[in-house]
C-alpha positions in Angstrom: 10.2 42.8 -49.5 9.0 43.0 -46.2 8.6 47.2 -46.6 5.9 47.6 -43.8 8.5 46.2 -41.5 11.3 48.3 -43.0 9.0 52.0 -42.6 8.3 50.9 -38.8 11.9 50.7 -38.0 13.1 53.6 -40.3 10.3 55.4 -38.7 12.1 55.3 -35.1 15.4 55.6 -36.6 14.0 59.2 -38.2 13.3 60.1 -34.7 16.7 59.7 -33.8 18.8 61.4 -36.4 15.8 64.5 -35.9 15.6 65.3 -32.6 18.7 63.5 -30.4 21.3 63.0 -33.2 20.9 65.9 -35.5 22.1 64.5 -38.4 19.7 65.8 -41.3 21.7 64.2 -43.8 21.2 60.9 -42.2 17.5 62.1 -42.2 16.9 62.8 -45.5 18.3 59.8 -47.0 16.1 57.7 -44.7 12.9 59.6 -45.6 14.1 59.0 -49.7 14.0 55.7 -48.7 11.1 55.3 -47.0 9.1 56.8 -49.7 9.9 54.3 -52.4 8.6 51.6 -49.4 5.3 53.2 -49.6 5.3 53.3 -53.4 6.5 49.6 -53.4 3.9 48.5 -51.1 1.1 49.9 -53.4 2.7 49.1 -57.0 4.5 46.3 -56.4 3.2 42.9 -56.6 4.7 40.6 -54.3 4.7 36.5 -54.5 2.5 35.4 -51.8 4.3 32.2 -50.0 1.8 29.1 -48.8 1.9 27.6 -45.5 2.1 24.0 -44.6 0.8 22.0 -41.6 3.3 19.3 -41.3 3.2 16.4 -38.2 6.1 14.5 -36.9 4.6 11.2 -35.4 6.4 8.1 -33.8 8.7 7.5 -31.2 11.2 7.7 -34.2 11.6 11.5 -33.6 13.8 13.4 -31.2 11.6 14.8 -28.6 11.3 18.3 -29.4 9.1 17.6 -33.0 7.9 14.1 -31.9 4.2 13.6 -32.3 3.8 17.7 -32.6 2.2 19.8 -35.1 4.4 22.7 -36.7 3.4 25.3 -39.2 6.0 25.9 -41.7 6.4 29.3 -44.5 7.2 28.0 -47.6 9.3 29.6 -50.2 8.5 32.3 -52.9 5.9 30.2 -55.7 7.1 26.6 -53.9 4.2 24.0 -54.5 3.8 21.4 -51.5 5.4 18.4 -53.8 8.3 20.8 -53.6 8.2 21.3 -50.2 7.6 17.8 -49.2 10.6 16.7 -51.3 12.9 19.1 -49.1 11.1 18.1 -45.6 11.8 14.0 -46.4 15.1 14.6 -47.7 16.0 15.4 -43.8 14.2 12.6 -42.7 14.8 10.0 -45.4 13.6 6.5 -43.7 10.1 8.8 -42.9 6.8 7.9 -44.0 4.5 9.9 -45.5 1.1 9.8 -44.4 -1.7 9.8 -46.9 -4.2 10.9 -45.0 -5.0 14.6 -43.2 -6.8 13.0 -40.5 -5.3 13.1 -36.6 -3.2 9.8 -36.6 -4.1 7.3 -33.9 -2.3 6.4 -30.6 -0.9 3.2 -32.7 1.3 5.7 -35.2 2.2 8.0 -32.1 3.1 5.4 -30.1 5.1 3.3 -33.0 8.6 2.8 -33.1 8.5 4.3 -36.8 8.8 7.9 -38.3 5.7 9.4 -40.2 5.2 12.8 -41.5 1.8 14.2 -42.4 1.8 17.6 -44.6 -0.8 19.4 -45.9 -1.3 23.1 -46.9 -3.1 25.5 -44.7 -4.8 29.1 -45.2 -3.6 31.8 -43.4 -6.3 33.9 -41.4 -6.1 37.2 -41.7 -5.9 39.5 -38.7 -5.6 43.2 -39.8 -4.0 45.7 -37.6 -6.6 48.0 -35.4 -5.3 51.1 -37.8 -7.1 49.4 -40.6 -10.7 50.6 -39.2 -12.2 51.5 -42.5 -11.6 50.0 -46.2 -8.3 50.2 -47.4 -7.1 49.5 -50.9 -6.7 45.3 -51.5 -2.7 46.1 -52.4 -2.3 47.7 -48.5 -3.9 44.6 -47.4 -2.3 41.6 -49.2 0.3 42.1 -47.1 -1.5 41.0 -44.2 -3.0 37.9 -45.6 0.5 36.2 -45.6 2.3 38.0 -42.8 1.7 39.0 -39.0 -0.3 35.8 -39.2 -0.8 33.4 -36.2 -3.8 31.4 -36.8 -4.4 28.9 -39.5 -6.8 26.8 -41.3 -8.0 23.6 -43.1 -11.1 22.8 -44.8 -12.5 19.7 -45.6 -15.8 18.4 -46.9 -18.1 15.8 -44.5 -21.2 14.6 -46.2 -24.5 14.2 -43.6 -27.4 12.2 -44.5 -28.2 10.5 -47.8 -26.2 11.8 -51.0 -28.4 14.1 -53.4 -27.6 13.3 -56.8 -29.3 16.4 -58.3 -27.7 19.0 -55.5 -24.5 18.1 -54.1 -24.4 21.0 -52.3 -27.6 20.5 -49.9 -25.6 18.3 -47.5 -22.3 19.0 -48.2 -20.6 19.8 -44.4 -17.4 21.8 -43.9 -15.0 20.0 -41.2 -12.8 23.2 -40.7 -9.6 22.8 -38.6 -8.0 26.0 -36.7 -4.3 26.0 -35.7 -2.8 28.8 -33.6 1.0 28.9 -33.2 3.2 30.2 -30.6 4.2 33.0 -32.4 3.0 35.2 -35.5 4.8 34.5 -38.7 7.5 35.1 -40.5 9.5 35.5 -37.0 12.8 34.9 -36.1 12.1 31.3 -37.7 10.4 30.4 -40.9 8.3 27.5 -38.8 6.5 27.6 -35.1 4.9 24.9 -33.2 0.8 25.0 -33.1 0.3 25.3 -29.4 -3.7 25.3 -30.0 -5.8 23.4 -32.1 -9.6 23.3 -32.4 -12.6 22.6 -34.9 -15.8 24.1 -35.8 -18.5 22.5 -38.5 -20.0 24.7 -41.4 -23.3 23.9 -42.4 -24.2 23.8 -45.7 -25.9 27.0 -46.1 -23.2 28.8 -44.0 -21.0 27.2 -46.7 -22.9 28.6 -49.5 -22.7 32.2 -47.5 -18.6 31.9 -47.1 -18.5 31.1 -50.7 -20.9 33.6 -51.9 -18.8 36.3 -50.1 -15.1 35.3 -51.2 -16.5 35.1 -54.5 -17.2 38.5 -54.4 -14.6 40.0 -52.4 -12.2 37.8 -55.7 -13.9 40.2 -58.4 -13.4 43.0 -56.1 -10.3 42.8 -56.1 -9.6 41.8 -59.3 -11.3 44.7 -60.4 -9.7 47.4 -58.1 -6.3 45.7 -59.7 -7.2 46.0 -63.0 -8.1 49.8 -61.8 -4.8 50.5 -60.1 -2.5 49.4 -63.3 -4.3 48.7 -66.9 -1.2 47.3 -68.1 -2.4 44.1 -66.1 -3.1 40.9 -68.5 -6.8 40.3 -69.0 -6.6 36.5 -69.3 -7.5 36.0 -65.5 -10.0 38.4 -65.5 -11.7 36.6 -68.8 -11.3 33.4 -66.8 -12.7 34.9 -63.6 -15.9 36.8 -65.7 -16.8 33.4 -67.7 -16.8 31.0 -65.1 -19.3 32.7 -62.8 -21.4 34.4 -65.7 -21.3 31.3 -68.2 -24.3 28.8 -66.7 -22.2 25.8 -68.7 -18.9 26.3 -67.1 -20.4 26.6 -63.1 -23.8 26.6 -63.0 -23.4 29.7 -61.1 -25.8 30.1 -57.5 -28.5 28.0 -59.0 -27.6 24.5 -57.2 -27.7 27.1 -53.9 -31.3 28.3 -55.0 -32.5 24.4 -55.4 -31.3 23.4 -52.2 -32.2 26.5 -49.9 -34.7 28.7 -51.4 -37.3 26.3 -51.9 -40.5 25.9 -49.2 -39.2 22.5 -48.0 -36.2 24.0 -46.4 -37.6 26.7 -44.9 -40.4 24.9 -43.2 -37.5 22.0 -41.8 -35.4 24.9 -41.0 -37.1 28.0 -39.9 -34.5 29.0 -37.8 -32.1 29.7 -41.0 -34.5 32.5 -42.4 -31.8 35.3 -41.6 -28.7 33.4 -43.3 -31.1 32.7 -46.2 -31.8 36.2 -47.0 -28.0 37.6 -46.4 -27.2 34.8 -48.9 -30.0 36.5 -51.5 -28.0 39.5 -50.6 -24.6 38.2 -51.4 -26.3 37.3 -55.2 -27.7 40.1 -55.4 -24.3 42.6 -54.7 -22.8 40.5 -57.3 -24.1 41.9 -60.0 -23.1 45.2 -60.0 -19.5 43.8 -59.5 -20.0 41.7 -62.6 -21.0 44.7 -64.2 -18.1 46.7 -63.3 -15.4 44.0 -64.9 -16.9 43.1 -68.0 -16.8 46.6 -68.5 -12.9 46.9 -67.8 -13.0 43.6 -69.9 -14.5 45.2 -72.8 -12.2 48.0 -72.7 -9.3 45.9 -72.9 -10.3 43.2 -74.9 -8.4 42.5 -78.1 -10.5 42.2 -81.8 -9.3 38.2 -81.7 -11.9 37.9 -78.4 -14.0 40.0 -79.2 -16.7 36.9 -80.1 -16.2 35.5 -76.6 -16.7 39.4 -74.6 -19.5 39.5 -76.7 -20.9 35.9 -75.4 -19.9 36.6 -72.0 -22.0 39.7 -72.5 -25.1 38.0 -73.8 -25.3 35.5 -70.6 -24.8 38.3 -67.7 -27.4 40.3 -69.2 -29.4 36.9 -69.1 -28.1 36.8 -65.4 -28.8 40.5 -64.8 -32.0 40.2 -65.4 -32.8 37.2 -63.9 -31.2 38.6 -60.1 -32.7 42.3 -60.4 -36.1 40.8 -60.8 -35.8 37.9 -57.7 -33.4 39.7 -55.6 -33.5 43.2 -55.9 -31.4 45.9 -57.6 -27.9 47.3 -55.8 -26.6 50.7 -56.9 -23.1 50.4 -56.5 -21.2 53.4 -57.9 -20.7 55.1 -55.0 -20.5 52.2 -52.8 -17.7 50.4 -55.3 -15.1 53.1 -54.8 -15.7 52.6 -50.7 -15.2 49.0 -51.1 -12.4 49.5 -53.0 -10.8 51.4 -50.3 -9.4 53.7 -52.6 -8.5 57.1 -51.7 -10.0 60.2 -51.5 -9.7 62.4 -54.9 -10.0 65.4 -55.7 -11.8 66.5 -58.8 -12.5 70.1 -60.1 -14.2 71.2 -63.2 -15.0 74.9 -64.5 -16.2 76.3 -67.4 -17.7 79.6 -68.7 -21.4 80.2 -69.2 -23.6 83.1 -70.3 -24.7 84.4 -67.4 -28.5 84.7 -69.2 -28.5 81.4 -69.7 -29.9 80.7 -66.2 -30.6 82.4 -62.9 -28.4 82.0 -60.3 -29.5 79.9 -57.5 -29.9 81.0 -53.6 -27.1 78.7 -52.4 -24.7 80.0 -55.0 -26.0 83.8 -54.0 -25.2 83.0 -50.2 -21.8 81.7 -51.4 -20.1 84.8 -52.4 -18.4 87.3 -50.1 -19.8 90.5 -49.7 -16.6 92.7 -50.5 -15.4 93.1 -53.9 -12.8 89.6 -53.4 -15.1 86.8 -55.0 -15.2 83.5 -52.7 -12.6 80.5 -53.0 -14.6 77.6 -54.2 -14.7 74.6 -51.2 -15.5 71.2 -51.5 -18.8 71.4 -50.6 -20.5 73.4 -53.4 -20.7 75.4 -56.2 -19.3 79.2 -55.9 -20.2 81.5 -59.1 -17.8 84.3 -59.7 -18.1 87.6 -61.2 -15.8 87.7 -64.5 -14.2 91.2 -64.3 -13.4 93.0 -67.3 -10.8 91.7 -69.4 -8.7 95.5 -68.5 -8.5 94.8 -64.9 -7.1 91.3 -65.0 -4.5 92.7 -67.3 -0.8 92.0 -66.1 0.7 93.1 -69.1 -0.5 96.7 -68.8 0.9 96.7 -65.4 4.1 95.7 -66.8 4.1 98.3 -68.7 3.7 101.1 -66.4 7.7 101.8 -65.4 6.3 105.4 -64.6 5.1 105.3 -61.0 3.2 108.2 -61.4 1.3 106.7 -64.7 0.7 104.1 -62.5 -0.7 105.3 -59.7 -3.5 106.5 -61.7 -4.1 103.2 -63.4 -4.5 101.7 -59.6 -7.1 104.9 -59.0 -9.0 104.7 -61.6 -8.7 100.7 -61.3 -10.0 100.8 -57.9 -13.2 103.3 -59.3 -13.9 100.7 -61.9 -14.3 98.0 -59.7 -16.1 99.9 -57.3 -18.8 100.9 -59.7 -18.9 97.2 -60.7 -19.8 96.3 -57.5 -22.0 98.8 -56.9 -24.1 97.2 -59.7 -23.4 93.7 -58.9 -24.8 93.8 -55.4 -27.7 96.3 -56.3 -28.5 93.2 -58.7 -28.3 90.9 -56.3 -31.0 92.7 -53.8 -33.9 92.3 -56.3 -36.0 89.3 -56.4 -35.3 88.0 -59.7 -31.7 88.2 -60.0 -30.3 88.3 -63.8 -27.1 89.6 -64.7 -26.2 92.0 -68.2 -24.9 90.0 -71.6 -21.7 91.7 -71.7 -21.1 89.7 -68.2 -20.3 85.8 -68.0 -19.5 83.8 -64.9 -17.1 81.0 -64.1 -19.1 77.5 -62.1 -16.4 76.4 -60.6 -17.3 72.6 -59.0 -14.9 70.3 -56.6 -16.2 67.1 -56.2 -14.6 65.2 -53.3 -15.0 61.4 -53.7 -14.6 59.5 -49.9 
């Protein structure tokens, strides 16, 4: 299911059979194929595999794994009991560690075998092409594949445990592993040739959380966009937990611990990440907005009580955010995070022309001979309606005589003449009406980026 793989190399074997092989039957086929990749890649969903860190300590091993580090691609939905039933199986007088700490010189240097696995998160690492949003189903790809450097979390607490706020000393020990080579490759495992580690602060913390919180309903939103067949039970779950104050207590433990005058006076140097983390809160809501209304829409009569509840607390949570945090318009801006395409939407309809004036811009907008303007994407183009005679294609059917109808194209041609004789003389004068007899068409083509 590797498609993006697939289209790279069908796209040099196109070139081939076009301009050195000549074989447009070969061509054609390939190009078939290539377009159900691309719809694959976006309707698809594919099983996203987890990696594993695993450690072969003790002089036990043979000397190409001993006392190294590999990163290994697990199967389609394998858990890591799974996995670590497989791995011992090959090495069945191993010990597994219980720890995901860096063993000591004592296990290295033991006569004993002793494996250490844990999962790791792939980092993703999009290609340069990607310079502007794309949609999440384009991009999913990347989160599990072409990857090369990994990571794993855990939590350090500094200083004296808060008993009301957990969360204002709560530390991030984050591990980074690079391997030799990207994966999947050749091999389903490569050695990490490079590890180091970086500390997350609290706050920083809150910020990373606040943000992959948000990119989740995003995404989950665009999906639900993409294909409304989707089930709604993960988006219910999703909604309620982070709207719902008695299922996570949302960002409040974050406003006790960081917006309050104490912090800011002990750690003045933290006023920038403070107020991108008020930003973060405050972009929420319009997400939140956006999926309890594609909740509501799907939403069967048997939860209809609990959309209604969910409802109930985010305008509770609405209001509370606008009022500390500011308001964020997101129409516009949702579609450009969702990286989806640009569309294409045009409208017309027929309206007395007495009904209004026409403006300057749609004045300008018409061509001076008697062929009206094509409407662009970048305005509005009003268009004369001829006379229901000389739009006629039936009459011209009609005419089998070519003399009969060279007459109708003369006195066609005189008609529309005179009409634009009047048409332009009206459009001279200052206040510019047209007859009732006349109507025009607004056409309008709205191009959404």
């Amino acid at each position: 299911q590797m498609w993006e793989e697939a289209i790279a190399l069908g796209k040099e074997l196109a070139e081939q059979y076009e301009n050195e092989m000549f074989d447009y039957e070969q061509l054609s086929e390939l190009l078939r194929k290539q377009a159900q990749f691309y719809e694959n890649i976006v309707k698809v969903i594919r099983p996203k595999p987890d990696y594993f860190a695993v450690g072969y300590y003790g002089q036990g091993f043979p000397t190409f794994i001993r006392n190294k580090v590999f990163i290994y691609r697990g199967k389609e939905y394998e858990r890591r009991e799974d996995f670590e039933a497989r791995l011992l199986t090959q090495f069945p007088n191993a010990e597994k560690m219980k720890t995901t700490s860096p063993p000591g010189d004592d296990i290295k240097n033991s006569s004993g075998q002793y494996i250490q696995c844990f999962t790791v998160k792939p980092k993703l690492d999009l290609p340069p092409k990607f310079h502007k949003p794309v949609s999440e189903q384009i991009v999913s790809f990347y989160r599990v594949n072409e990857v090369q450097r990994f990571e794993y979390s855990r939590p350090v607490r500094k200083g004296e445990k808060n008993p009301d706020n957990e969360f204002a000393n709560m530390w991030i020990e984050r591990t980074i592993y690079v391997t030799a080579y990207k994966l999947p490759g050749i091999l389903r495992w490569f050695e990490v040739k490079s590890v180091f580690m970086v500390e997350i602060s609290p706050l920083e913390n809150a910020i990373e959380t606040m943000q992959l919180t948000n990119d989740k309903i995003n995404n989950m939103v665009q999906q639900h966009l993409n294909d409304p067949n989707l089930p709604i039970n993960p988006l219910s779950m999703l909604l309620n937990g982070i709207v719902d104050p008695a299922v996570m207590g949302g960002f409040a433990n974050y406003e006790k611990a960081f917006f309050t005058e104490k912090y800011m006076h002990e750690h003045p140097e933290d006023h920038d990440k403070i107020e991108k983390l008020k930003d973060l809160i405050a972009w929420q809501i319009p997400f939140l907005a956006e999926g309890i209304r594609i909740h509501g829409e799907k939403v069967t009569e048997a939860l209809r009580p609990f959309h209604e509840r969910m409802e109930a607390c985010f305008r509770q949570l609405k209001d509370k955010v606008e009022k500390q945090y500011g308001v964020r318009a997101v129409l516009s801006s949702l579609d450009d995070r969702r990286g989806s395409r640009p569309r294409s939407m045009v409208r017309s309809f027929t309206m007395p022309s007495s009904s209004r004036p026409l403006s300057v811009a749609s004045v300008s907008s018409i061509s001076s001979d008697s062929t009206p303007s094509r409407p662009g994407s970048d305005g509005f183009v009003l268009e004369p309606l001829l006379p229901k005679k000389m739009h006629s294609r039936s009459q011209d059917k009609l005419d089998k005589d070519d003399l009969d109808k060279d007459k109708k194209e003369k006195k066609k041609e005189k008609r529309n003449s005179k009409h634009q004789e009047i048409f332009d003389k009206e459009f001279k004068s200052t206040d510019i009406s047209l007859q009732q007899s006349e109507a025009v068409i607004l056409s309008e083509t709205v191009t959404l980026l």
